[in-house]
C-alpha positions in Angstrom: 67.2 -27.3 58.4 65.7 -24.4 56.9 62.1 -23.6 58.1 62.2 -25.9 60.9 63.3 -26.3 64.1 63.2 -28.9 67.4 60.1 -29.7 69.0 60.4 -29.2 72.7 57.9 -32.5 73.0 60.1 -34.8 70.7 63.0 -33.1 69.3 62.1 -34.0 66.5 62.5 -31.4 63.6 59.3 -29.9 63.2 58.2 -26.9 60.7 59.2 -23.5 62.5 55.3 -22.4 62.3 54.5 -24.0 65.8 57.3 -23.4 67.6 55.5 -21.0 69.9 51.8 -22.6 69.5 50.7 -24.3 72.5 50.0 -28.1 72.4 46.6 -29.9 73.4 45.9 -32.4 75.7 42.9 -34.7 74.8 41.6 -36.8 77.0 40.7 -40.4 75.1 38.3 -43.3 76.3 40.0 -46.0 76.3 37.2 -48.5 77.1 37.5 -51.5 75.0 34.3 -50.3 73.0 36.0 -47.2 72.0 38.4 -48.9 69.7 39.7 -48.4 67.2 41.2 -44.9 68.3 41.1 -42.4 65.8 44.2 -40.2 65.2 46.3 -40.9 68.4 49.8 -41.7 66.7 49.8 -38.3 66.0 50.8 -38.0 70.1 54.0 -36.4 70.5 53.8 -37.8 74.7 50.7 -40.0 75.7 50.0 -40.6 79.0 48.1 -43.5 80.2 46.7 -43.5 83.9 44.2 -45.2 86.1 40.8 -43.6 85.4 39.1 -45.0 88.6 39.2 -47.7 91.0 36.7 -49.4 89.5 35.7 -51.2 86.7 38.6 -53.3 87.5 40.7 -50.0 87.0 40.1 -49.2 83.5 42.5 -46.4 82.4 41.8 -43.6 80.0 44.7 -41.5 77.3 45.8 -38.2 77.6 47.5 -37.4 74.1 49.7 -34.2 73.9 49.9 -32.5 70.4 52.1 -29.8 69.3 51.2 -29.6 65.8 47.2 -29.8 66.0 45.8 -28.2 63.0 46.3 -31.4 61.0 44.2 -33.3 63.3 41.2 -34.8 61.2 39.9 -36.8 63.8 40.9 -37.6 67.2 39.0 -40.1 70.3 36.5 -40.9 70.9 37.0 -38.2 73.5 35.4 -38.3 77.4 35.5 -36.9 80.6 38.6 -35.6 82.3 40.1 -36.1 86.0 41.9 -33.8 88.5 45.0 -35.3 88.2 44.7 -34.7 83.6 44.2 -30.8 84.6 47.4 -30.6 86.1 49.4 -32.6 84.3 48.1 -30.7 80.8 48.7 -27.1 82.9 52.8 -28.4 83.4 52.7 -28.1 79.6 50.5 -24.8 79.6 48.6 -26.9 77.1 44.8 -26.2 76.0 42.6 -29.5 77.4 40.2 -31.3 75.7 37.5 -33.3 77.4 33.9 -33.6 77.6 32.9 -32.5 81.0 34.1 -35.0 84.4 32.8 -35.5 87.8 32.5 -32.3 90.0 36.0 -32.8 91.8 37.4 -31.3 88.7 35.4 -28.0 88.8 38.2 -26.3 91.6 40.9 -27.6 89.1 39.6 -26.3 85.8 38.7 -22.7 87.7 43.2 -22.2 88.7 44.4 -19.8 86.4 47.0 -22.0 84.7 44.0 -23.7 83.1 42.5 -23.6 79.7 39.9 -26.3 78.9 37.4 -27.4 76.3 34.9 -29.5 77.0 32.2 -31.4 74.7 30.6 -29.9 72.1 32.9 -31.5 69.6 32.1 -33.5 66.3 29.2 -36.5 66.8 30.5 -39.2 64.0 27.7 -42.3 63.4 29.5 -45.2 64.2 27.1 -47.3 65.3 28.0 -47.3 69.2 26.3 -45.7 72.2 26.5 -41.8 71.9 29.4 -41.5 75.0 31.5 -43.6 72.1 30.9 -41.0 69.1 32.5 -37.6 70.0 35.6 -36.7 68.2 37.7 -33.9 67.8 38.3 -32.6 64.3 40.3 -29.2 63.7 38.1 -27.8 60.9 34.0 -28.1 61.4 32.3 -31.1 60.7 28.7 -31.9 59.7 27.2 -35.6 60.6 26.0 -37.0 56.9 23.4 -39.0 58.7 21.4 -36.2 61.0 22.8 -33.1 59.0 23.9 -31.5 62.3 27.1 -29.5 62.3 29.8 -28.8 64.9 32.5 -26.8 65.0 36.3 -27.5 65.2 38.7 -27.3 67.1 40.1 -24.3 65.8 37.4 -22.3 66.0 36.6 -23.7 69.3 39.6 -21.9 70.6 38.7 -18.8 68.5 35.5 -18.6 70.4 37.1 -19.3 73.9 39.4 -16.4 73.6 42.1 -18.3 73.8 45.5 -17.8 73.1 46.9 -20.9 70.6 51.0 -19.1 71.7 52.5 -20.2 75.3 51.2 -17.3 77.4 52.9 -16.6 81.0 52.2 -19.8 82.4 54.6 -22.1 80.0 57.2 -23.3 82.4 59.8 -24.1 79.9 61.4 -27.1 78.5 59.7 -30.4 80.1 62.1 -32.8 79.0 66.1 -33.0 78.9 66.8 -34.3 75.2 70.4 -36.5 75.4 72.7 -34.4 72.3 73.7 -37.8 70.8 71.9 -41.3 71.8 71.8 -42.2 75.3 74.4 -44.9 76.6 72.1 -45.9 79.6 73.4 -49.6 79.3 76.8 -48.1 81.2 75.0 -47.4 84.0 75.6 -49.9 86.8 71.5 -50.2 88.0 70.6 -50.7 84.3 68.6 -53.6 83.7 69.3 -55.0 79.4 67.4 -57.0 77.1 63.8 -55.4 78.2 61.6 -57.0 75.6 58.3 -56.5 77.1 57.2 -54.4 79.2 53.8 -55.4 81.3 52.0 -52.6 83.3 49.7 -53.5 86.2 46.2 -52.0 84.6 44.0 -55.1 84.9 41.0 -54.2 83.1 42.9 -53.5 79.5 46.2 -55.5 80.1 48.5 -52.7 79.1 51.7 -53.7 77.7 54.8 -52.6 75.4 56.5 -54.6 73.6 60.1 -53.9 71.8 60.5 -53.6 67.9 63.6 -54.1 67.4 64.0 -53.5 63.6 62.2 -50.2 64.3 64.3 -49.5 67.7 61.1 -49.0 69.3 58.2 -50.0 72.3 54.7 -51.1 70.3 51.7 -50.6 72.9 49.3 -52.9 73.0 45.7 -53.7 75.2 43.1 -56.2 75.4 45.8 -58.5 73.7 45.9 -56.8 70.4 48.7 -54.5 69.4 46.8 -50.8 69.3 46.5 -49.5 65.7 45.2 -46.3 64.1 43.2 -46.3 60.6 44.1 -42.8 60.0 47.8 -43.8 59.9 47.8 -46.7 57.8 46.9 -48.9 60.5 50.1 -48.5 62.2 50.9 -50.2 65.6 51.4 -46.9 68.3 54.6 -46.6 69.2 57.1 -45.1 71.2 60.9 -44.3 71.1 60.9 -43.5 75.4 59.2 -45.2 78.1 58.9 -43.2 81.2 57.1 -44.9 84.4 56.2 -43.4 87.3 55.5 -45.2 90.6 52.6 -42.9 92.5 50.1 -42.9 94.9 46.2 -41.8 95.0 43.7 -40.8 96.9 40.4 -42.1 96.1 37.9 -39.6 96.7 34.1 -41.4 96.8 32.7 -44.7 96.6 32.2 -44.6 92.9 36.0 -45.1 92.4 37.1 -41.5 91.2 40.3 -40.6 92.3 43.5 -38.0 92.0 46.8 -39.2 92.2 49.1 -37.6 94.5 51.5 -35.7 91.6 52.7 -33.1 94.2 53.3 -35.8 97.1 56.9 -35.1 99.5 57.5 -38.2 99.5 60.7 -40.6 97.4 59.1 -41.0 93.6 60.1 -44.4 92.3 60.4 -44.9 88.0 61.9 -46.4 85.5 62.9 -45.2 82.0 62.9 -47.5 79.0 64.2 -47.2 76.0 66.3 -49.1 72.8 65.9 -52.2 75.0 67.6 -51.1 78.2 65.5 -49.7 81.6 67.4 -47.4 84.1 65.6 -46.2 87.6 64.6 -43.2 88.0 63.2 -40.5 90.2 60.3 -37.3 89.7 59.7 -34.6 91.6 56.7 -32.4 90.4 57.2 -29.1 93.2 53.3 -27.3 92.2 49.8 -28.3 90.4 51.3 -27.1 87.3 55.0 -27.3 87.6 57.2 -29.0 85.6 57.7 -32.7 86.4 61.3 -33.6 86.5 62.9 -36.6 86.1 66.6 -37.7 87.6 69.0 -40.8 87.5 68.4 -42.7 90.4 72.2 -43.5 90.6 73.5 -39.8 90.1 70.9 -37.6 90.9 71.7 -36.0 87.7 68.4 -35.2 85.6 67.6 -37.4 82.9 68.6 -37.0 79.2 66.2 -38.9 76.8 66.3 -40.1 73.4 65.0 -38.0 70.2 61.2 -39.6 69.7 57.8 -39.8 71.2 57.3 -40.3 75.1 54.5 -42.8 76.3 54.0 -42.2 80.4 51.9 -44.5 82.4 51.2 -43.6 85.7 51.5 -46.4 88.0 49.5 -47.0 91.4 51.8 -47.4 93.9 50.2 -50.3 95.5 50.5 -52.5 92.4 53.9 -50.9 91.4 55.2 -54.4 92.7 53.2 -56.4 89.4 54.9 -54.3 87.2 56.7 -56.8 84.9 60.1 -55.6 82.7 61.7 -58.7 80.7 
C-alpha cells in the first residue's frame, strides 16, 4: 500500500517513515513485582532469557521496537547482561537499560554498541524505586515530587546518536516465508502443539495456542501476561523460536553470559500455527546475524508474517522443555 512498506522485524506493513529508523532494545524486569508490564505488546520480537543462576533463575525481557516514538510507557526497565548487548548489536539496535554488573562494561565499550542507561521516567507506583523506571518517548514529570525526566527521544538527541541503521546494520535477520509456511509436510514435524512449557523455574514461562486467533499467548507465574496500555490484551505471538544454549556463569552471585558465538551443534525448535519443526542457529560474531536453518534440509528458515517471541534456553535443562 501506499505509504507503507514491510517491516524487516515482522513483515508486517508498517508506515514507510521508519523503514530506515533503527529499533530499540529494552531490557524489562520481569520479577513478579514488576507486573503488570507497561507497553510490551508493542514488541515486534521479545526475547526472554535466564537473567542469573540464581534466584531460582529468574529471567528478565528484552523487547525490540521498530516503531518507538509511540511508546508512552515501557518496563519497568533494569539492568542489562553481556549476552542483551550482543544480541541488540545483531539488530544494530539502540539499548535501553539502567546500568548492569561490571562484566558488561567491555561489551557496551565494542563499537557496534549504542546504549542508554537509567535516567529514564520515575512513575509513583507504590513499589520499591528499582520497580518505578519507565521509558516514555516524550518527557515526563512525576505529579507526586514534581521532578522531570526526559524522553527517550531526546535521550538519543543528547547521545548523538543516529535513530537511521548506520554501518553496523547487518541486514535482514529473519527469512519471511512469501505465503504461509506448510511446516506440517516436513517429516520431523511434531502437530497439535498446544502448550508450550519452558524450563524457567522461578516464573514458570509458558505459551499456550489460541487457536481462534492462530496464535501462542505467553503466560508466567500462572497468569496469562496482559498489558493495560493495550486494552489489557494477553501478549502474543504469531512465531516461536527456541534456542537450546549454553552459559558460562561468571561469579558466585549467579551472573552469567550465554555462549551465543559457541562452535558447537545449536539445537531449536520453531513453533508456530500449532506445528513445531527442529531447528538449528549459527550466530558467526558478537554482533552478527543469528541464523536459523531446518534441521532436516539445512535450508534456512522461512517464518510466518507476525511477532517473534525467543526464549533462550539453558542447555542443561533443555531436556524439561515440554511441547504438547
Amino acid at each position: 500500500p501506499e505509504g507503507m512498506y514491510r517491516s524487516e522485524l515482522t513483515n508486517e506493513y508498517t508506515d514507510l517513515s521508519v523503514k530506515e529508523q533503527r529499533p530499540i532494545a529494552v531490557m524489562v524486569d520481569n520479577e513478579v513485582i514488576a507486573l503488570d508490564h507497561y507497553g510490551v505488546n508493542m514488541g515486534d520480537v521479545v526475547y526472554e532469557m535466564m537473567n542469573s543462576t540464581e534466584n531460582n533463575r529468574v529471567t528478565r525481557l528484552m523487547v525490540l521496537i521498530k516503531d518507538w516514538a509511540k511508546i508512552q510507557q515501557l518496563g519497568s526497565i533494569r539492568s542489562t547482561r553481556t549476552t542483551n548487548v550482543m544480541i541488540a548489536g545483531e539488530w544494530n539496535a539502540i539499548l535501553v537499560h539502567d546500568g548492569g554488573p561490571f562484566y558488561i562494561n567491555d561489551y557496551i565499550g565494542m563499537p557496534y554498541t549504542n546504549n542508554l542507561s537509567g535516567g529514564f521516567a520515575r512513575f509513583s507506583n507504590g513499589k520499591a524505586s528499582e520497580f518505578t523506571e519507565y521509558v516514555t518517548f516524550d518527557g515526563y514529570t512525576n505529579p507526586n515530587t514534581g521532578k522531570s525526566f526526559s524522553g527517550l527521544g531526546k535521550r538519543i538527541a543528547d547521545a548523538g546518536y543516529s535513530t537511521t541503521y548506520n554501518n553496523y546494520y547487518k541486514g535482514d535477520h529473519f527469512k519471511f516465508a512469501h505465503e504461509e509456511s506448510k511446516m506440517s509436510k516436513d517429516a520431523s514435524a511434531k502437530t497439535g502443539i498446544n502448550d508450550i512449557q519452558l524450563p524457567f523455574p522461578h516464573n514458570s514461562s509458558e505459551l499456550k495456542y489460541n487457536e481462534t486467533e492462530q496464535k501462542y499467548e505467553y503466560y508466567e507465574y500462572g497468569n496469562a501476561h496482559i498489558d493495560p496500555l493495550d486494552d489489557n490484551k494477553v501478549t502474543s505471538f504469531t512465531n516461536v523460536i527456541l534456542q537450546c544454549m549454553s552459559f558460562t556463569q561468571l561469579d558466585a552471585n549467579g551472573y552469567l553470559t550465554y555462549n551465543v558465538t559457541d562452535s558447537t551443534s545449536h539445537e531449536g525448535y520453531y513453533i508456530t500455527k500449532g506445528v513445531a519443526v527442529p531447528i538449528t542457529w549459527d550466530k558467526q560474531t558478537p554482533d552478527g546475524l543469528t541464523k536459523y536453518y531446518y534441521k532436516s534440509t539445512g535450508k534456512e528458515l522461512d517464518i510466518n508474517t507476525g511477532k517473534t517471541y525467543i526464549a533462550f534456553v539453558p542447555a542443561d535443562s533443555w531436556n524439561k522443555l515440554v511441547l504438547q
